[in-house]
C-alpha positions, 0 to 999 in steps of 0.5 A: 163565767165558766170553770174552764173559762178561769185561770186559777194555776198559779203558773198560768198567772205567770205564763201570762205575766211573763209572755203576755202583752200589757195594756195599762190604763188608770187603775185597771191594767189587761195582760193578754196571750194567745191560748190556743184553746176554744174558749177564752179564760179570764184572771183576776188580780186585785192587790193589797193597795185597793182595801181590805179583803171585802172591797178587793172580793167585791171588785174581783166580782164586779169584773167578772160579772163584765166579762161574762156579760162581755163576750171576747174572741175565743183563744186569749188567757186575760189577766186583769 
C-alpha cells in the first residue's frame, strides 16, 4: 500500500467515523465515505480489546496486505 493510499490524520479518521456509512459484520466493522480523489485510502483501527500491542500490529498488517492485494474503486476513504 501506498503513502497516499493511507489515512493517517486524526481528523480524516473522524470525518470518516462521522459522515461515513457503517457496515459491521462479526469482529470486523467497515466505515466508508466518498473522497473525491482518484485513489482510495485505507485506515485501520484495531482496539485495545484484541490483545496487546503485538497482536493488534500483527492484524493491522494482515489488513493491509488484503487491501493491497484487493483493488477497490478509486474515490473511497475506508476505515476498518
Amino acid at each position: 500500500m501506498y503513502q497516499n493510499q493511507r489515512l493517517t490524520k486524526s481528523d480524516d479518521f473522524k470525518l470518516v467515523q462521522r459522515e461515513g456509512c457503517r457496515y459491521t459484520d462479526g469482529l470486523l466493522t467497515l466505515v466508508t465515505r466518498p473522497n473525491g480523489l482518484n485513489a482510495a485510502r485505507f485506515g485501520f483501527s484495531v482496539g485495545k480489546w484484541l490483545g496487546k500491542a503485538v497482536v493488534r500490529n500483527t492484524v493491522k498488517r494482515r489488513l493491509k496486505e488484503v487491501s493491497r492485494l484487493y483493488s477497490v474503486q478509486p474515490g473511497w476513504d475506508l476505515v476498518v
